[in-house]
Structure formats: C-alpha cells, structure tokens
C-alpha positions as CSV (number, residue, x, y, z in Angstrom):
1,X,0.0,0.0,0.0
2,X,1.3,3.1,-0.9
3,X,-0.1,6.3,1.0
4,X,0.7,8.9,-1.6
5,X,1.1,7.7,-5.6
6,X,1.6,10.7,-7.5
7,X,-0.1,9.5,-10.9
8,X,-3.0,9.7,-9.3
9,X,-2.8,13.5,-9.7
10,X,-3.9,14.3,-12.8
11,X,-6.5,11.0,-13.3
12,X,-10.5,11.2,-11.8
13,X,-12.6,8.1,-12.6
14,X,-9.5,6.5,-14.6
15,X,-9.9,9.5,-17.5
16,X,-6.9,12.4,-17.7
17,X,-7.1,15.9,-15.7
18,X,-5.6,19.2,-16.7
19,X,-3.1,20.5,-14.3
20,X,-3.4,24.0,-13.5
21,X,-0.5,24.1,-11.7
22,X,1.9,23.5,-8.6
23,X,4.7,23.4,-7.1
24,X,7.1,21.2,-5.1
25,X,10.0,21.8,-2.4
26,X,12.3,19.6,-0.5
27,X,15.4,19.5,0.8
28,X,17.6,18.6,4.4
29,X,18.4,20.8,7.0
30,X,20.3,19.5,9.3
31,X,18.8,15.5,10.4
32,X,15.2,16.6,9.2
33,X,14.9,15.9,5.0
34,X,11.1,17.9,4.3
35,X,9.0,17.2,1.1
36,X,6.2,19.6,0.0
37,X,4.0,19.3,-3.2
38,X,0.5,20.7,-3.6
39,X,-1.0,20.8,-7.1
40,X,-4.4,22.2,-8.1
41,X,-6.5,20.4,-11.2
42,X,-9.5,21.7,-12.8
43,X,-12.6,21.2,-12.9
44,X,-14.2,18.4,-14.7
45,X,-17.8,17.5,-15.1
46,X,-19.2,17.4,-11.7
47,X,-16.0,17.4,-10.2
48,X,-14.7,21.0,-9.2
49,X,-11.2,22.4,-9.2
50,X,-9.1,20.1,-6.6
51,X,-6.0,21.1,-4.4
52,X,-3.6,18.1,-4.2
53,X,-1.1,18.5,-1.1
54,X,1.4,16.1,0.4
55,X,3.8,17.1,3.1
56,X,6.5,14.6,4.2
57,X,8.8,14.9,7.2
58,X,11.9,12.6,7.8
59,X,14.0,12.9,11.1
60,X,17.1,11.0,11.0
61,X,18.3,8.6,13.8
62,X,21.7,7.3,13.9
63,X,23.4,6.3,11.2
64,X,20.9,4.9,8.8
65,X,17.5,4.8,10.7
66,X,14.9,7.5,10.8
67,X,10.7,8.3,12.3
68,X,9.1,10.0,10.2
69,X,5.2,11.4,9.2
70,X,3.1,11.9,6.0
71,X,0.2,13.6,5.4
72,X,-1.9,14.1,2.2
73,X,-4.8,15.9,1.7
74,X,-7.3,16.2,-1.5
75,X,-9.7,19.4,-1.0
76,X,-12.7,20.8,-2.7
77,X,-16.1,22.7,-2.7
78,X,-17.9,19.1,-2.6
79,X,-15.5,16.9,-0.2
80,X,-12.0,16.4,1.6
81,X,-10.0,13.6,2.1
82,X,-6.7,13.8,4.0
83,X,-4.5,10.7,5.4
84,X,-2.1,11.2,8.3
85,X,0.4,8.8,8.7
86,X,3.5,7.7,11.1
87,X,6.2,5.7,10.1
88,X,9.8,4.4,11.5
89,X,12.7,2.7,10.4
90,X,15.5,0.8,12.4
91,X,18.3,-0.2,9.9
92,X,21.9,-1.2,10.8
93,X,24.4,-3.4,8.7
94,X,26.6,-4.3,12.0
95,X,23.9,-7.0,13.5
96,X,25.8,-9.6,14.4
97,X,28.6,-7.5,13.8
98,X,28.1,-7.5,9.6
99,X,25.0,-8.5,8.5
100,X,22.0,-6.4,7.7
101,X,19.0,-5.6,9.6
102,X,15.5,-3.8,8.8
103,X,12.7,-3.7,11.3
104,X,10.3,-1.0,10.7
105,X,6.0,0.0,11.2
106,X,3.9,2.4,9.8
107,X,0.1,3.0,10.7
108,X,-2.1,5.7,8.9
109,X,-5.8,7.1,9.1
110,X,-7.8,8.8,7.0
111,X,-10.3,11.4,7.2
112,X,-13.2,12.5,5.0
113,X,-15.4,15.7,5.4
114,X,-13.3,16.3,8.3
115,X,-14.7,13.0,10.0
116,X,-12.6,9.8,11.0
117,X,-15.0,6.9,10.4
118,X,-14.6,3.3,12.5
119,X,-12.0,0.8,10.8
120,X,-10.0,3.7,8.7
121,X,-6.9,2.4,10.0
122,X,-3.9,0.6,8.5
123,X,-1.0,-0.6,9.6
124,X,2.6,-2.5,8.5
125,X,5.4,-4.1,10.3
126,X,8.0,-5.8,9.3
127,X,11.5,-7.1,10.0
128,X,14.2,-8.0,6.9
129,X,17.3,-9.8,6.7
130,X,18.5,-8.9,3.6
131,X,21.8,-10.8,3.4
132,X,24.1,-12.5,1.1
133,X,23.7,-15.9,2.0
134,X,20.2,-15.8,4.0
135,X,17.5,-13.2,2.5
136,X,14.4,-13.6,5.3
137,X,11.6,-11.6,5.4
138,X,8.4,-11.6,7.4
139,X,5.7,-8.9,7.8
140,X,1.9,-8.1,9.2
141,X,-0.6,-5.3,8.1
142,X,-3.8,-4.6,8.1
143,X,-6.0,-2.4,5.9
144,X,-9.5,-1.5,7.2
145,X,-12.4,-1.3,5.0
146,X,-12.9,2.1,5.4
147,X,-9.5,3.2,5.0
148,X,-9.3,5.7,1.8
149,X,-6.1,7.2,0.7
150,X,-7.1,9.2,-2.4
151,X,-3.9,10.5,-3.1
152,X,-2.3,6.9,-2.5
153,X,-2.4,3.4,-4.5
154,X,-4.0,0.1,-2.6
155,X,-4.4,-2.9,-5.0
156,X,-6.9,-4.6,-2.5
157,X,-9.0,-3.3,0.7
158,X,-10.5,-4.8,3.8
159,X,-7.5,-7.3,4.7
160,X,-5.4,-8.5,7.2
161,X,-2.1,-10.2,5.7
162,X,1.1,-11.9,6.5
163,X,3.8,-12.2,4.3
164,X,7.2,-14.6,4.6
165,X,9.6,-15.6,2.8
166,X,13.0,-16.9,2.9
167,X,15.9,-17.3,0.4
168,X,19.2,-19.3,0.6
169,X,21.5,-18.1,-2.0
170,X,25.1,-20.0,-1.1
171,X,28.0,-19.3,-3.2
172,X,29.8,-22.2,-5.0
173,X,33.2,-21.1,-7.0
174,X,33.0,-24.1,-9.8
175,X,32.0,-25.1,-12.9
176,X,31.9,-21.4,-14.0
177,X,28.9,-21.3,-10.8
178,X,28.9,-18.0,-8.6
179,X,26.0,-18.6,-6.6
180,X,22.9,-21.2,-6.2
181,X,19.3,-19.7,-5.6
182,X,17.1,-21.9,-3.4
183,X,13.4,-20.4,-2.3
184,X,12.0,-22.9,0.1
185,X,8.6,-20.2,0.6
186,X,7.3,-17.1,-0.9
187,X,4.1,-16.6,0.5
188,X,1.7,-14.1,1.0
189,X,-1.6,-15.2,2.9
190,X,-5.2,-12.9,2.8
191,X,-8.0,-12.7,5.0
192,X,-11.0,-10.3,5.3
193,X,-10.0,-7.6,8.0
194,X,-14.1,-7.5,9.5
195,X,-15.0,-11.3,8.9
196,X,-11.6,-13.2,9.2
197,X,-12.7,-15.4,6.1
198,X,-9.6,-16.6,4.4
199,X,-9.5,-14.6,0.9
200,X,-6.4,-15.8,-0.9
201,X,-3.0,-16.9,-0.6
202,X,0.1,-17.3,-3.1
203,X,3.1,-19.1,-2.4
204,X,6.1,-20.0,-4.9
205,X,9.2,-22.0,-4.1
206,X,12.2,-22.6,-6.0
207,X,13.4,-26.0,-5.7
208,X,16.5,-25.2,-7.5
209,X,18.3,-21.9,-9.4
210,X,21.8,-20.6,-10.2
211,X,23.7,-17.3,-11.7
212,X,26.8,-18.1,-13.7
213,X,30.3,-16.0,-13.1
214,X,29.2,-14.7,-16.5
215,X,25.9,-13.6,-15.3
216,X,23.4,-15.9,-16.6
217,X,20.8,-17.0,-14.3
218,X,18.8,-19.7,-14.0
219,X,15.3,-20.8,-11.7
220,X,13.0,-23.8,-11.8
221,X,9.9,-22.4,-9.9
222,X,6.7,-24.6,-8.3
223,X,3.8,-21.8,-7.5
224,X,0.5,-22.4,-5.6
225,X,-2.1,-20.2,-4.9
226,X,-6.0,-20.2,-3.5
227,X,-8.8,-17.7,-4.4
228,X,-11.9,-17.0,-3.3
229,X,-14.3,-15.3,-5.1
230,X,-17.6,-13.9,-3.8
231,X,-18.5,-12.2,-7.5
232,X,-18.2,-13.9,-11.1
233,X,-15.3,-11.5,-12.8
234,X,-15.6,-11.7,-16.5
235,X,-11.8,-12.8,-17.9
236,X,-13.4,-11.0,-21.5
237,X,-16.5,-9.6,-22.6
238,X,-17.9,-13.7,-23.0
239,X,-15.2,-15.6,-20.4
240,X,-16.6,-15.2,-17.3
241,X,-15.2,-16.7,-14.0
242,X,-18.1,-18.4,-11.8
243,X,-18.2,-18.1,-7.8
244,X,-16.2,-20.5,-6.0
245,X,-13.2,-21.9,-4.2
246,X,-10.1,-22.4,-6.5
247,X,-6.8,-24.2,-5.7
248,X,-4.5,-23.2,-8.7
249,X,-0.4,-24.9,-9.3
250,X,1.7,-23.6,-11.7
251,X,5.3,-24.1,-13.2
252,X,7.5,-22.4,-14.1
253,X,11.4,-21.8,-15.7
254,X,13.0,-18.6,-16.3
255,X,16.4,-18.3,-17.9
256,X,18.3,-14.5,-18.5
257,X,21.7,-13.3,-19.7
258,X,23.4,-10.6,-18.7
259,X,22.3,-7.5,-19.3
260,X,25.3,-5.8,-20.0
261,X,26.1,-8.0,-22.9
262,X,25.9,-6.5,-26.7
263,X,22.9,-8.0,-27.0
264,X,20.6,-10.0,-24.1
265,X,17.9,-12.3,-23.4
266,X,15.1,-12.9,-21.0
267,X,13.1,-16.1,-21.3
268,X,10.0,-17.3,-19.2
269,X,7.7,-20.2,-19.2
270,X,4.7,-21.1,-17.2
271,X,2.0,-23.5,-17.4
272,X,-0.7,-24.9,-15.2
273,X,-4.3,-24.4,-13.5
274,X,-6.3,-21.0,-13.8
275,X,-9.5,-21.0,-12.2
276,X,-12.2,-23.3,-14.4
277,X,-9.6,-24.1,-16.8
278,X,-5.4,-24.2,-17.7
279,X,-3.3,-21.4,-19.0
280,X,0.1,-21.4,-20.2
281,X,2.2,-18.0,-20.3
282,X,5.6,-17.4,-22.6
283,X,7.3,-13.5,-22.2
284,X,10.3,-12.7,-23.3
285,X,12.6,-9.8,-23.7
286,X,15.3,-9.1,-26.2
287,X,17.7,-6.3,-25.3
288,X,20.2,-4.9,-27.9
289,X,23.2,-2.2,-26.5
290,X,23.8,-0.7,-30.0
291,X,27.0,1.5,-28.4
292,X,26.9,3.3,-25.0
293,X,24.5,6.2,-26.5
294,X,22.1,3.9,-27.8
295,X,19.8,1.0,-26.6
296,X,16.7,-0.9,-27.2
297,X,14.1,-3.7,-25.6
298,X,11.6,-5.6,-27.2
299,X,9.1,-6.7,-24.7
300,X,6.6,-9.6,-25.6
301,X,4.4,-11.7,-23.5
302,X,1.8,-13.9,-24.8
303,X,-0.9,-16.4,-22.8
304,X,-3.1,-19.1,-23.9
305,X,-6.2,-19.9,-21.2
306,X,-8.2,-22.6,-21.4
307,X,-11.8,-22.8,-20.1
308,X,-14.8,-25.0,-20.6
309,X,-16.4,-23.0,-23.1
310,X,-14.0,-20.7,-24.6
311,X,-10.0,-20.3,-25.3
312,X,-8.8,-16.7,-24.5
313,X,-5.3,-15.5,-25.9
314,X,-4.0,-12.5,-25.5
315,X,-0.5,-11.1,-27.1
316,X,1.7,-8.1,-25.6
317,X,3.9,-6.2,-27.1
318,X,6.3,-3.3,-25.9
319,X,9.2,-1.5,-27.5
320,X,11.8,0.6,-25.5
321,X,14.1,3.0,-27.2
322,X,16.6,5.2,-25.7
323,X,19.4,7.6,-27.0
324,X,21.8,9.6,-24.7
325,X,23.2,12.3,-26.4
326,X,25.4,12.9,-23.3
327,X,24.9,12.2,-19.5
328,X,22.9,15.6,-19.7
329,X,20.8,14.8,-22.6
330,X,18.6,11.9,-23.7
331,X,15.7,11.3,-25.2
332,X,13.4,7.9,-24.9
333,X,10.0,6.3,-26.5
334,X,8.1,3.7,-25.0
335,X,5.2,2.0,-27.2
336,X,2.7,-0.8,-26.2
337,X,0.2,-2.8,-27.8
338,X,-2.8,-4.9,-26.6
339,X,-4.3,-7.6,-28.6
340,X,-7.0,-8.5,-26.6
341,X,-8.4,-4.6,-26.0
342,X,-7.0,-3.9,-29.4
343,X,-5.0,-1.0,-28.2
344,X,-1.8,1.2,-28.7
345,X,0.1,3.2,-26.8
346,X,2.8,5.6,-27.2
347,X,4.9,7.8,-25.1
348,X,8.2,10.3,-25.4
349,X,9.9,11.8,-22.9
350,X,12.6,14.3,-23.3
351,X,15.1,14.5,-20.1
352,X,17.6,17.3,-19.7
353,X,20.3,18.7,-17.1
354,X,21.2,22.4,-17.6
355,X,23.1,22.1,-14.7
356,X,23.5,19.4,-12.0
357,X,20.8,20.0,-9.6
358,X,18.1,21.2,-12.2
359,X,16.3,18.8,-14.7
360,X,13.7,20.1,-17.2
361,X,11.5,16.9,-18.9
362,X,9.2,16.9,-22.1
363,X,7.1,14.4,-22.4
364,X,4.2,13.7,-24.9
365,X,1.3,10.8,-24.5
366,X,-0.2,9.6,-27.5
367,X,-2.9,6.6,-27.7
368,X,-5.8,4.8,-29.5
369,X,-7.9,2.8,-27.7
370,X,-8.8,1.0,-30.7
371,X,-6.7,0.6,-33.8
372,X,-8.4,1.8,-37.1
373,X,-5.7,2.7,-39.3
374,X,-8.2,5.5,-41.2
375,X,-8.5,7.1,-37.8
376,X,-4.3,6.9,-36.6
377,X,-4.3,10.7,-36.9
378,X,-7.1,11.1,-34.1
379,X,-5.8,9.1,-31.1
380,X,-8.2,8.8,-27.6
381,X,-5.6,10.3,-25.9
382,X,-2.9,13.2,-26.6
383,X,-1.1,15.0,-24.2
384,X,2.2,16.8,-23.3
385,X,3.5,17.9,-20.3
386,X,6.5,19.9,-19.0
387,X,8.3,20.2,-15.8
388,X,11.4,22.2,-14.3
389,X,12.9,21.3,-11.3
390,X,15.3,23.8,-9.7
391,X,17.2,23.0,-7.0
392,X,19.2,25.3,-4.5
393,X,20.7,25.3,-1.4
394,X,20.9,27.6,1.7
C-alpha cells in the first residue's frame, strides 16, 4: 500500500485531468529531509477544481535509521479527504557484527469531510534480513475497510495479511557457478480484516536456481495459490469466472543473460491451473546495447487460457528506445500494444540537465484505444506535459 502515488494526480474516474498548476520543495536541514507538493487540477464535469497537497517529514536517527510522518490531503467545494500517517525505520548493517537488519511500522488514518469513520486504520510491520547468504523476510498489516487514501495506491482493501519468505543463495566457485538460488517459501496469505474469512493466498518456491560467473541466471519455480471469489469476474466480454473456491499450481522456468552483454535475453515459461480451466504463459525480452548512447528492448508476452467453453489469448507487445546524447541529454519512447483490447500506446519523454541540480523533462502521450488505421491521426488520448525542477541550497 502506498499512502501517496503521485499518478494519481492528474487522473479522476480512470480518465486524464488538466493540471493547472503547482509546485514542489524539499530539501535537508540538518537531520530533518522535508517534502512539500501541492497541485491544483480543474474542474471536470461534476468534479470541481481540486487542491492536491502532500507534506513529508523525515528525522534521521543514527546512522541509517529514521521516524518520520506523511500527510496528504485532497480538497474541494464538494468533499475532503486527507490521510495522516506515522512511520519508522531501524536499519543497521553491524547486527551480528556484519549482517544487515530492517525492522520497521507504519500506521495511517484517513479522514473525509473532516470525519474519521470506525476501521479507517492501516497498519505494516516488518522485520528484513536482507543478506548475502540468507535473505528472510516476514511482515503483518492490516487495511481497514474504510481506510481511503485518495492521493495513494492500494491494490486490494478490507484485509489482514502476512507475508514470509526466505531465500538461501550460497555461493559455490565451480564449474563457471557463482551462486545457487534456493526459495524454500514465498508466500503471501489474505483474510478479510471484519470477517476473518480466508480470501487468498500465493506461495512460490524454487526448488533449484543458479547465476553463472558470466551472469546468466537460472530458476525452476513450483507456484500455488487459492482464491476466493464472492463475484463472477468476466476474464473477456464472454469468459466469465463463476463463484467458487479455487486451488490453482503452476510451473514455471525462467532463464536470463546478462544484461550488460551486446545484446541480451530474458526467457519465461509457465504452465498450469487458472481457475475453471489451464493457461500457459511465454514473455520474453530481447535487449540490444547498439553502443553506449544507444539501446533498445523488445518486450513480448503472450498467454493461452483454457476454459470449458471458450480459449482466450492475449498477445503483448512493448518497444523501449533510448538515445543519450550525453549524461545531460537523452531522449526515450516507449510503445505498447494490446491484442485483446486492441489498443496502442505511445509515449516520449525528453530529459535534460542544464546544470546538476536542475532537470527540465518533455514528455508527450499519445494513444488509441482502438486501432483503425483511417483514424491513426485522431488518437483517444494526446497529451504533453512539462516540468522544471530547480534545486538550490541555503
């Protein structure tokens, strides 16, 4: 969960914004580091001009620790919405005299109309071990059902979850081996936060994985997950998903070069249960390092489901370019197309440093929610935005 997501300024009821405009400040004095950014969009349909402000405040403890608070708030003529939010973080890489430690919480309300309602909390703790040999993690949190962060990002609400997971990555010197990868758990278990129903879990181990001294890595991965659904979803406009318990297995291998190479692969494979039916999942990623100015991806991903009474296949394809004219000036495009929504996507940005310490970017959105080659010269969406950032100190 993420308390402030800036892309949601800019976006009401998943359509675009205008920006009228705003301004952001941070900096450190001192052991306090202070972020400010308040925005104000216009007006659209019913919704009235909006002010957008986030303030951040970061006191640092020791070496690498830190408490800090958050606070967003989303104002106007027809409603308010602000979250306030306390965090902290204990890091250290001297536990046990080298190793590195992470324990850290966060809880957060939110507030509407000026209100706080019951069960508008939400909480996280956790506690890493992010280590060489040993990578353990384990963490609890909790969002309420009435918790609303409208300036934030939460892919689910309602929950209580735990998540664990441990790695074992020992290094081995031979046969060109650097270092075996074994995931005996991933897992991240669901329940509803005001019933205590189980909702999901997910869980993926890998039985067996290497990198190479060259780079090259390898991973044979077993997945299981459970979901419950309470409502049919509909997969496409005729592939719906019924009501029910599912218990779904996957597996998977996943092979990669280095990406530093001339040119580089990435290479995935995955097959088993989805819901009523099977699926089977190949992406891929080609990566060519034309010189140290230039550099492209190809991204493609492609699935074929299986149900009772339909197949569904989707295709995915995305192309990366970027040129660096120096370390102060690059430009870079990003395109994407959807066979299933039949839909493109484009988008260049332009990013350069007058100075270091000030960056001014250019970037311009361009899309078609459905391809008709008659109509390419009137997209759904086409926009351009600019931003300065100046930096000073005092």
């Amino acid at each position: 969960m993420n308390y402030f997501y800036s892309r949601t300024i800019g976006i009401q009821d998943f359509h675009p914004v205008n920006i009228l405009g705003g301004a952001r400040l941070f900096g450190k004095v001192g052991k306090s580091n202070i972020g400010l950014l308040c925005l104000q969009t216009a007006k659209v349909d019913s919704v009235p001009s909006t002010n957008n402000t986030v303030f951040r405040y970061k006191y640092d403890v020791g070496k690498q620790s830190y408490i800090g608070t958050i606070v967003t708030s989303r104002i106007n003529k027809n409603s308010t919405n602000q979250v306030i939010g306390l965090d902290a973080n204990y890091t250290t890489s001297n536990f046990l005299k080298k190793k590195n430690l992470v324990v850290a919480g966060l809880i957060a309300e939110s507030i509407e109309d000026h209100k706080t309602k019951d069960n508008s909390l939400a909480y996280r703790i956790y506690c890493d071990y992010p280590n060489d040999l040993i990578d353990h993690f384990i963490a609890i949190s909790s969002l309420q059902q009435n918790f609303n962060p409208e300036l934030g990002f939460v892919q689910r609400g309602n929950y209580k979850a735990f998540n664990w997971h441990l790695v074992l990555a020992p290094r081995w010197t031979r046969f060109g081996l650097r270092q075996f990868i074994f995931k005996p758990w991933e897992l991240a278990y669901f329940t509803s936060q005001n019933t205590g129903k189980l909702e999901s879990w997910n869980n993926e181990t890998t039985p067996f994985g290497f990198i190479l001294k060259s780079g090259e890595q390898f991973e044979f991965n077993l997945q299981q997950s459970f979901d419950r659904l309470d409502k049919e979803f509909n997969l496409t406009d005729s592939a719906k998903i019924p009501i029910g318990k599912y218990n779904m297995h996957r597996t998977e291998f996943r092979f990669a070069t280095y990406q530093s190479r001339k040119i580089w692969v990435e290479l995935l494979y995955n097959w088993g249960t989805y819901y009523t039916g099977k699926i089977r999942t190949f992406s891929s990623s080609l990566g060519i390092n034309f010189s140290k100015h230039f550099n492209m991806t190809t991204d493609y991903n492609y699935n074929f489901v299986t149900l009772p009474n339909e197949n569904v296949i989707t295709n995915d394809l995305g192309e990366y370019i970027n040129f660096a004219f120096t370390t102060r000036l690059d430009v870079s495009a990003f395109i994407q197309w959807n066979s299933l929504e039949s839909i493109l996507y484009g988008n260049f940005r332009l990013h350069w440093i007058p100075k270091i310490g000030t960056d001014l970017y250019v970037v311009y959105n361009r899309g078609y929610d459905e391809i008709k080659p008659i109509e390419f010269l009137k997209p759904n969406v086409s926009t351009g935005v600019g931003k300065l950032v100046w930096r000073f100190a005092f």
